[in-house]
C-alpha positions as CSV (number, residue, x, y, z in Angstrom):
1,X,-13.0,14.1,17.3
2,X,-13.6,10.9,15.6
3,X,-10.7,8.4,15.5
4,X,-10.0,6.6,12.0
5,X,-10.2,2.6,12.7
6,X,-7.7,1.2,10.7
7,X,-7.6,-2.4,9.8
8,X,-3.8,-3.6,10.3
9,X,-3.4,-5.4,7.1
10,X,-5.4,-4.2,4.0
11,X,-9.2,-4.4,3.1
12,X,-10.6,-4.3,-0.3
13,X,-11.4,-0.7,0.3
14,X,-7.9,0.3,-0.2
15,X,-6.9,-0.3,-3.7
16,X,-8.1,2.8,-5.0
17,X,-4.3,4.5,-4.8
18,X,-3.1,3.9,-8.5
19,X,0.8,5.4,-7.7
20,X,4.0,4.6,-5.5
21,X,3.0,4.3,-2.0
22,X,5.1,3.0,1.4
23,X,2.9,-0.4,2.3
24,X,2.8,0.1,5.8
25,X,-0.3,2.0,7.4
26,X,0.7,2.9,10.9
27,X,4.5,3.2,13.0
28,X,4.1,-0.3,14.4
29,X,4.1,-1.5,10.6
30,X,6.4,0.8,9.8
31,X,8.8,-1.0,12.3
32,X,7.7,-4.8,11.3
33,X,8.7,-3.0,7.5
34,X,12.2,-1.7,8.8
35,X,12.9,-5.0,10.7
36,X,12.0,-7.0,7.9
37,X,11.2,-6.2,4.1
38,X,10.6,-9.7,2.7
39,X,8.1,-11.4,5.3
40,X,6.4,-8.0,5.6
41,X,5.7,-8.0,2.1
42,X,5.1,-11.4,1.7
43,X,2.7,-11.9,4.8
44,X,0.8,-9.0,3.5
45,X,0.0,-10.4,-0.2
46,X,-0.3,-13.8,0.9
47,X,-4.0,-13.5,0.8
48,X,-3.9,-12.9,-2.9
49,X,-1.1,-13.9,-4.5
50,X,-2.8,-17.9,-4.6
51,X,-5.7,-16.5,-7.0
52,X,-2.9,-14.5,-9.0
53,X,-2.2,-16.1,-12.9
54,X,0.7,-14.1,-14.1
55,X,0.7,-15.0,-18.3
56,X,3.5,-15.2,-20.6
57,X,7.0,-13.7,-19.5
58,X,5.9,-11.7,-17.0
59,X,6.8,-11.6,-13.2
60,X,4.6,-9.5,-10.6
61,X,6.7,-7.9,-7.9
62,X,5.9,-6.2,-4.7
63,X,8.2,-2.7,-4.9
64,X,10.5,-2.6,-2.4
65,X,10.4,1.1,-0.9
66,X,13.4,2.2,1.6
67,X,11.9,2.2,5.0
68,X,11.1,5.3,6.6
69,X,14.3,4.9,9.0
70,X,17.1,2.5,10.2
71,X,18.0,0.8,13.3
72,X,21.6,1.9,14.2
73,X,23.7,-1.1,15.7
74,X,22.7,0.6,19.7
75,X,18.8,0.1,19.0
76,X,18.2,3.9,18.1
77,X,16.2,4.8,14.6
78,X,17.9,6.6,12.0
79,X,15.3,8.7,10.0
80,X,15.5,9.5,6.6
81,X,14.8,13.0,5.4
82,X,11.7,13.5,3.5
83,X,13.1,14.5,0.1
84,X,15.4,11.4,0.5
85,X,13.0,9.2,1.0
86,X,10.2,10.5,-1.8
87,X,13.0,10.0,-4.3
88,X,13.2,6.5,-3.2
89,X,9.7,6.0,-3.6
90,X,9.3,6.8,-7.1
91,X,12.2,5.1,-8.4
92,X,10.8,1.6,-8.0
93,X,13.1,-0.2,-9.5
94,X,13.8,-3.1,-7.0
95,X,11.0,-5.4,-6.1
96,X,10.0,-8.8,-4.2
97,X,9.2,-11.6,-6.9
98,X,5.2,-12.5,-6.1
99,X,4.5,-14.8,-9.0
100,X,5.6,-15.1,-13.0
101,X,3.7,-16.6,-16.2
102,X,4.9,-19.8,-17.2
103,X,7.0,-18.7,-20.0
104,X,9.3,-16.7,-17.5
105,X,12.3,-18.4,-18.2
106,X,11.6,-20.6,-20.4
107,X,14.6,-20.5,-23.8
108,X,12.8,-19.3,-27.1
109,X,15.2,-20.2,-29.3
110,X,13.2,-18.7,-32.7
111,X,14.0,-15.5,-30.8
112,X,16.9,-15.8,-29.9
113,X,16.7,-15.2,-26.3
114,X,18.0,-18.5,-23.7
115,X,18.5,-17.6,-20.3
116,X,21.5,-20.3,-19.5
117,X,19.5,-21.5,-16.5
118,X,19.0,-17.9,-15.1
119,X,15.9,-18.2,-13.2
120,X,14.4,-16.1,-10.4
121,X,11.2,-17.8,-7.6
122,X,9.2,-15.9,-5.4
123,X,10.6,-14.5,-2.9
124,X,13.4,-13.3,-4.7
125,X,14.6,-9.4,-4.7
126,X,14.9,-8.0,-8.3
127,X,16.4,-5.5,-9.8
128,X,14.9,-3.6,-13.7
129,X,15.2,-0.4,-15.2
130,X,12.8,2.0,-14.1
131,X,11.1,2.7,-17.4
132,X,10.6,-1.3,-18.4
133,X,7.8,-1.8,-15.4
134,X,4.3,-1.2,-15.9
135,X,2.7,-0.4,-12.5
136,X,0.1,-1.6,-10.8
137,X,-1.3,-1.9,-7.2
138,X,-3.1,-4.6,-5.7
139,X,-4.9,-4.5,-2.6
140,X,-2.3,-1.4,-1.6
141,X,0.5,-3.0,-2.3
142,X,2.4,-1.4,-4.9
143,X,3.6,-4.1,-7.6
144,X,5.6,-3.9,-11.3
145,X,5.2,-6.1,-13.9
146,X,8.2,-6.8,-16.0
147,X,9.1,-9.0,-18.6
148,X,11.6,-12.1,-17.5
149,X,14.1,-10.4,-20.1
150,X,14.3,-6.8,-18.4
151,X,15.3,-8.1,-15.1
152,X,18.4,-7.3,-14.3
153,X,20.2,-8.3,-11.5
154,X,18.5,-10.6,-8.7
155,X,19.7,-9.2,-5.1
156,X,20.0,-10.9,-1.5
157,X,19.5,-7.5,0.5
158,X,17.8,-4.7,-1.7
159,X,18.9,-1.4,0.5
160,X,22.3,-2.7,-1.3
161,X,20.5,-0.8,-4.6
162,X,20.0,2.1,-2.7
């Protein structure tokens, strides 16, 4: 039997998945996820996210998906059933902020819309309505694009939503 070699961080072979998918690969990523949403996330689309242009209003996000278990307070892991967790994944509505247009933000008073000094920077978690994000994924990592206007609420721990 032939073992699969996979690489541990993602190739430009793997973008062919168009729908909600968990960005790790493998259990020890799966673990580095669990531990640690944001630097997982952001270590993995740090190769990209420099040649990345977002235009207009727009903000790219990495979607945050519930890990596949917890670590209880005496070190054990807590799994998740499967249903539970497939809900999770296609509700997508909480996500890392990658990037944004350089309009995000910005006050357009001829419409009507000022944001007060609401502002959100990479790194940030977000929070949207399902149905305002247009999906896409980049280099496996599933993202959503949403207007500056249909964020939400802006998070400091996003298993809170959850």
């Amino acid at each position: 039997m032939t073992a699969l070699i996979t690489p541990s961080r993602p190739s430009s072979l793997t973008t062919m998945a168009m729908g909600p998918m968990p960005p790790w690969r493998n259990d020890e990523e799966a673990e580095e996820y669990a531990r640690d949403p944001k630097s997982f996330l952001l270590e993995l689309c740090e190769m990209w996210v420099p040649s990345c242009r977002v235009k207009h209003n727009n903000v790219l996000c990495a979607t945050y998906f519930l890990p596949a278990f917890e670590f209880l307070p005496n070190g054990q892991k807590f799994f998740r059933s499967e249903k539970s967790h497939d809900e999770a994944l296609w509700q997508g509505k909480i996500g890392l902020v990658l990037a944004k247009g350089p309009l995000a933000f910005v006050d357009e008073p001829s419409a009507g819309v000022f944001f007060h000094g609401q502002d959100v920077e990479p790194g940030n978690w977000v929070q949207w309505d399902i149905h305002d994000a247009r999906q896409c994924t980049i280099a496996r990592v599933h993202c959503r694009i949403v207007k500056d206007t249909q964020i939400i609420i802006d998070w400091d721990d996003p298993r809170i939503v959850y």
